[in-house]
C-alpha positions as CSV (number, residue, x, y, z in Angstrom):
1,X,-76.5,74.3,37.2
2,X,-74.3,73.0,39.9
3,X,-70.1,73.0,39.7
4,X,-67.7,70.7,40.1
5,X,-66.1,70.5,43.7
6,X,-62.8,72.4,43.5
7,X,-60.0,70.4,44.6
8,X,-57.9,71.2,47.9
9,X,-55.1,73.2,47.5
10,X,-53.1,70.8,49.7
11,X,-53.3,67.5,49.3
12,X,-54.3,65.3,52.1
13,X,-52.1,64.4,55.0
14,X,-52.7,60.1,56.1
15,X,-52.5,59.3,59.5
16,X,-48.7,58.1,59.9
17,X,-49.2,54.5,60.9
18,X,-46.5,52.0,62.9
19,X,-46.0,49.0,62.4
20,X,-47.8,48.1,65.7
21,X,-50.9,49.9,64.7
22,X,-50.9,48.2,61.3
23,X,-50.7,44.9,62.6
24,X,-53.5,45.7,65.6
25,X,-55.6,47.0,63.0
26,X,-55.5,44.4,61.2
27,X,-57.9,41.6,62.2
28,X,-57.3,39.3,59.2
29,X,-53.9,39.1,59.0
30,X,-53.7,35.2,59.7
31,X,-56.2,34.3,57.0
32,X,-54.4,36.7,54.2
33,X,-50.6,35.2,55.8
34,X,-52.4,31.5,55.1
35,X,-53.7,32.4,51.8
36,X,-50.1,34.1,50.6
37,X,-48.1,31.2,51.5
38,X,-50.8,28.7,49.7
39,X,-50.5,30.5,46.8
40,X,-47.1,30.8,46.5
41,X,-47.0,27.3,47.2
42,X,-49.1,26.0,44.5
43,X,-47.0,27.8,41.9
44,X,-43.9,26.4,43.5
45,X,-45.5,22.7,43.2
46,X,-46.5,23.8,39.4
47,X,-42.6,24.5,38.9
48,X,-42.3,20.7,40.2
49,X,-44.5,19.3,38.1
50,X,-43.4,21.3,34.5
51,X,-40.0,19.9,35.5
52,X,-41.2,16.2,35.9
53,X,-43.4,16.8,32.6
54,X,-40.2,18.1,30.8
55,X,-38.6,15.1,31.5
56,X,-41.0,12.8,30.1
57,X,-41.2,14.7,27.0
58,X,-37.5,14.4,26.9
59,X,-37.5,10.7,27.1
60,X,-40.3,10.4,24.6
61,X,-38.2,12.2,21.8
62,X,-35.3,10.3,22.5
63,X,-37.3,7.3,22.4
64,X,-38.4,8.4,18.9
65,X,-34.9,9.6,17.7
66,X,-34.0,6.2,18.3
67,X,-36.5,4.8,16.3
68,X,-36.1,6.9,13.5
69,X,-32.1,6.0,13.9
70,X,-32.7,2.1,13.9
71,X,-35.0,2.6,10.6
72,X,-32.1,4.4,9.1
73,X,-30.1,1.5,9.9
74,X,-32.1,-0.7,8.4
75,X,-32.7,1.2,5.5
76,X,-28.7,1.8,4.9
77,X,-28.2,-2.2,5.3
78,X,-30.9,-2.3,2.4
79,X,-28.6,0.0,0.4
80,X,-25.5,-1.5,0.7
81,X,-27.5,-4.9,-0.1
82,X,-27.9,-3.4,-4.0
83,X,-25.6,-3.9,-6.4
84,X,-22.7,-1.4,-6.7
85,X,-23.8,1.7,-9.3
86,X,-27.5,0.8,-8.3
87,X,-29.0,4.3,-8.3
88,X,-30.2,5.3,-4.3
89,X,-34.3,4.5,-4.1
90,X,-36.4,8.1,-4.2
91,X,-38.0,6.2,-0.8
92,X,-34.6,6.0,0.8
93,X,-33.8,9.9,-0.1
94,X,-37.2,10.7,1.3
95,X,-36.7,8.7,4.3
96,X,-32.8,10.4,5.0
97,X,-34.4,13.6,4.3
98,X,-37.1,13.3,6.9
99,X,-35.0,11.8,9.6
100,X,-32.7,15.1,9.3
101,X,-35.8,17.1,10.4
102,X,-36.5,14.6,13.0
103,X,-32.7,14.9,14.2
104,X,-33.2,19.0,14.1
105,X,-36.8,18.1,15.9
106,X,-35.0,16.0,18.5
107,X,-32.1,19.2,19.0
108,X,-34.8,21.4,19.2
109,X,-36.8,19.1,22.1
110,X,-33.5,18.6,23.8
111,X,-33.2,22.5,23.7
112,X,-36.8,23.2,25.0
113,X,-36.6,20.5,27.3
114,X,-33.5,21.1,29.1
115,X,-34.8,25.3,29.6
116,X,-37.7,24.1,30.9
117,X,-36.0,21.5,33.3
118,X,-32.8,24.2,34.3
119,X,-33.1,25.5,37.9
120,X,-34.0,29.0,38.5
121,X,-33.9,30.8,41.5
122,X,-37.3,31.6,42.7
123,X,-37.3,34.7,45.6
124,X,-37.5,33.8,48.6
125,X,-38.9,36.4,51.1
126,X,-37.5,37.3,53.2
127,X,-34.2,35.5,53.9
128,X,-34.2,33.2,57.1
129,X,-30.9,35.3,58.3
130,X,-32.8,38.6,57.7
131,X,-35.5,37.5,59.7
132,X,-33.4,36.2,62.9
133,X,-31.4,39.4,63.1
134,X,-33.8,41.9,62.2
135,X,-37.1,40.3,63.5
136,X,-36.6,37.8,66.2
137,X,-37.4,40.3,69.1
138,X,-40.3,41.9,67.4
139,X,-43.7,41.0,67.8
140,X,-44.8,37.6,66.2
141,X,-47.7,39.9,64.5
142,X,-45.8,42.1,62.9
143,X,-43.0,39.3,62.1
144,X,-46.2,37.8,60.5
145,X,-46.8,40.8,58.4
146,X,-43.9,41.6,57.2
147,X,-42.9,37.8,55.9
148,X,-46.5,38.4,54.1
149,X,-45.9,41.4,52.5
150,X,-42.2,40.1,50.8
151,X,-43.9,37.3,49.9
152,X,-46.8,39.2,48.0
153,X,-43.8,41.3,46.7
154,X,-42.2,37.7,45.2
155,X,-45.4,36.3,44.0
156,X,-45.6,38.0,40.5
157,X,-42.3,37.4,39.2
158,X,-42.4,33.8,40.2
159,X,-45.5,33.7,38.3
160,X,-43.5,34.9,35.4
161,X,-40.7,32.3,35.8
162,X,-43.5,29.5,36.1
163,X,-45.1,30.4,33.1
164,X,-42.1,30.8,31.3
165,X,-41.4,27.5,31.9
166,X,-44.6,26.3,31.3
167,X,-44.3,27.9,27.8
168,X,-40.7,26.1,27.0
169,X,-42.3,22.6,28.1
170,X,-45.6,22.8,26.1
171,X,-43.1,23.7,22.8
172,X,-41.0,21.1,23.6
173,X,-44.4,18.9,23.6
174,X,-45.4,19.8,19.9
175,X,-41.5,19.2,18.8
176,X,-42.3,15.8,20.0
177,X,-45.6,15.8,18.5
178,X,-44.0,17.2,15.2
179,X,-40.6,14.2,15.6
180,X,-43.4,11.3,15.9
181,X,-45.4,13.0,12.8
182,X,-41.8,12.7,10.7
183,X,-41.2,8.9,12.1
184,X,-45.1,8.0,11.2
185,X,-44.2,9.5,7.3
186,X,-41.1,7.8,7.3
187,X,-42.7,4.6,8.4
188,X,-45.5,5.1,5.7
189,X,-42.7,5.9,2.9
190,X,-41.0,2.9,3.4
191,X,-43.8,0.3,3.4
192,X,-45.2,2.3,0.6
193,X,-41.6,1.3,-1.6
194,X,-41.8,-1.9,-0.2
């Protein structure tokens, strides 16, 4: 029966490395610097392109608040076409109802929409001023690493405000979905009565 290996009484001491020595040792350090900034760049063109989405799911509610606000129009001028004391159609109360929950829908889009779209500051690491005073007469190596290692440290909590924006946009996509589902029943309500 054999025993465990007792551990040291002291733990172990690591070589104390400079900066130098980190960035001589380190044969790779171009390909890692290309691949940080890539990344960090395709999440910073993902940002772009949730804000251009938001705005097209913007303009489609709108688009369909304004329909469901011209049919109200039209059905009000049907209204005041009946004869005074005429009791209010039950297709007309239906139809007013709905298009309140399309008008709380298009709030609620507007909402989503506008979160999604509203700048944030992303991190930027580190700052072009930081790097000309504290870095300009180091070497370009260990310039390199540096900028590489504050980006890594930015990457995850842009991430986070990416896909929190990415989350805001696609709810703000099945508000829309939900406001055209309310203007296809109103739609089907009123030929029904008609």
């Amino acid at each position: 029966m054999t025993t465990p290996p007792t551990p040291p009484t002291q733990p172990t001491q690591l070589p104390i490395v400079t900066q130098q020595q980190y960035v001589d040792d380190a044969p790779s350090l171009d390909v890692v610097h290309e691949q940080v900034e890539w990344a960090l760049d395709q999440v910073y063109e993902q940002a772009n392109g949730i804000d251009a989405k938001s705005g097209v799911v913007l303009l489609a509610s709108s688009l369909l608040f304004a329909g469901v606000t011209a049919l109200q129009v039209a059905i009000g001028s049907h209204v005041a076409a009946l004869r005074p004391g005429t009791p209010m159609p039950w297709w007309e109360i239906a139809a007013r109802w709905i298009a309140g929950g399309v008008a709380i829908t298009f709030l609620a889009v507007l909402g989503l929409s506008l979160a999604a779209m509203w700048p944030r500051k992303f991190a930027m690491a580190p700052k072009p001023k930081k790097l000309r005073k504290k870095y300009l007469g180091e070497p370009e190596r260990v310039t390199k690493a540096i900028v590489m290692n504050a980006r890594i440290d930015i990457y995850n909590p842009t991430v986070r405000k990416v896909e929190l924006k990415s989350l805001l946009m696609v709810l703000s996509f099945f508000a829309v979905a939900i406001e055209g589902i309310l203007l296809v029943v109103i739609l089907m309500i009123v030929a029904f009565a008609l």
